[in-house]
C-alpha positions as CSV (number, residue, x, y, z in Angstrom):
1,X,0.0,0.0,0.0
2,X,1.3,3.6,-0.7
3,X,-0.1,6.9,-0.7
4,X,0.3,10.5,-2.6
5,X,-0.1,13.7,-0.7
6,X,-0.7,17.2,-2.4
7,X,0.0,20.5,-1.2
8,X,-3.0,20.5,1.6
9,X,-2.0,17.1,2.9
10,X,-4.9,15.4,0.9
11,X,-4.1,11.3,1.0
12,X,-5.2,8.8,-2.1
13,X,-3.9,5.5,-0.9
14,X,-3.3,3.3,-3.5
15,X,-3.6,-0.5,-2.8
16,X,-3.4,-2.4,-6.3
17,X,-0.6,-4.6,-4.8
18,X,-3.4,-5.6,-2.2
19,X,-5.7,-6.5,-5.3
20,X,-3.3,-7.6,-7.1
21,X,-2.5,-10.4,-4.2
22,X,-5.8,-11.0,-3.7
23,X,-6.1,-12.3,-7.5
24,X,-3.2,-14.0,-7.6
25,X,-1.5,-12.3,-9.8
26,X,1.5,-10.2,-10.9
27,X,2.6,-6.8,-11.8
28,X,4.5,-8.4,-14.9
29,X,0.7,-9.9,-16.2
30,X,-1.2,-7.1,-15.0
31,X,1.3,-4.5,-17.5
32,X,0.7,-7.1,-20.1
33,X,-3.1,-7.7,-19.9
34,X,-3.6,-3.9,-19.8
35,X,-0.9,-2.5,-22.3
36,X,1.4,-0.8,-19.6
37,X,5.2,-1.3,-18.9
38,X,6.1,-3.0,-15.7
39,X,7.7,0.2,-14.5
40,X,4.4,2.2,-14.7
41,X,2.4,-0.6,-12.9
42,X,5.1,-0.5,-9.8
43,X,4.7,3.4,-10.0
44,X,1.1,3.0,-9.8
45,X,1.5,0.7,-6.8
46,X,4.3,2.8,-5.3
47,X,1.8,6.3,-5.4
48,X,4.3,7.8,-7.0
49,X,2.7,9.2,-9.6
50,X,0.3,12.1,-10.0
51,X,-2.5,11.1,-11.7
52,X,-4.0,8.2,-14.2
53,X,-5.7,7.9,-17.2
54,X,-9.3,6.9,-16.9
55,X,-8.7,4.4,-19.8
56,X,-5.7,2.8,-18.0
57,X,-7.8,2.6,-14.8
58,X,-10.9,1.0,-16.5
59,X,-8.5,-1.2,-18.1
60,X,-6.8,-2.4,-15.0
61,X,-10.3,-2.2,-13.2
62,X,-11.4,-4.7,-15.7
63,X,-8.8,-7.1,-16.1
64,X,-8.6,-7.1,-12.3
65,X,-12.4,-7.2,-12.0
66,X,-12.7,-4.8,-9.5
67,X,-13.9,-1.1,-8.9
68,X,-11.5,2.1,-8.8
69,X,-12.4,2.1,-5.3
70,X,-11.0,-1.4,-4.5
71,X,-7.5,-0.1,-5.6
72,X,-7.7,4.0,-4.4
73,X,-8.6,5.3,-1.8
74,X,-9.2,8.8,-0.3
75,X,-8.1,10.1,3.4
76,X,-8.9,13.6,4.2
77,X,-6.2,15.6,5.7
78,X,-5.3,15.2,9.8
79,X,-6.0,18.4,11.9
């Protein structure tokens, strides 16, 4: 699991490699079945990147038959 902050401390958590587990399945499949390299997939589950394509999410969403929410998720900032 790994998360990307913006500038007011805003959390998406991003837990493909839980799904990912959960199906059995890895990164080097999942770049193939969805038409991604490998690096992107383990920046994807890394959070290190800043935003994704709604095609590539459907596509991973699909082949990983699951929901956007399964894999993201939000946490409002900490006061």
């Amino acid at each position: 699991m790994s998360d990307a902050e913006d500038d007011k401390g805003q959390r998406i958590t991003v837990t493909l490699d839980v799904m990912l587990a959960r199906r059995k399945m890895r990164s080097k499949e999942l770049a193939e079945r969805v038409g991604i390299t490998e690096q992107n997939v383990s920046l994807l589950k890394s959070g290190k990147v800043k935003g994704v394509r709604f095609e590539t999410l459907a596509r991973i969403c699909e082949v990983l038959d699951c929901q956007p929410g399964d894999i993201l998720t939000y946490e409002p900032p900490e006061d």
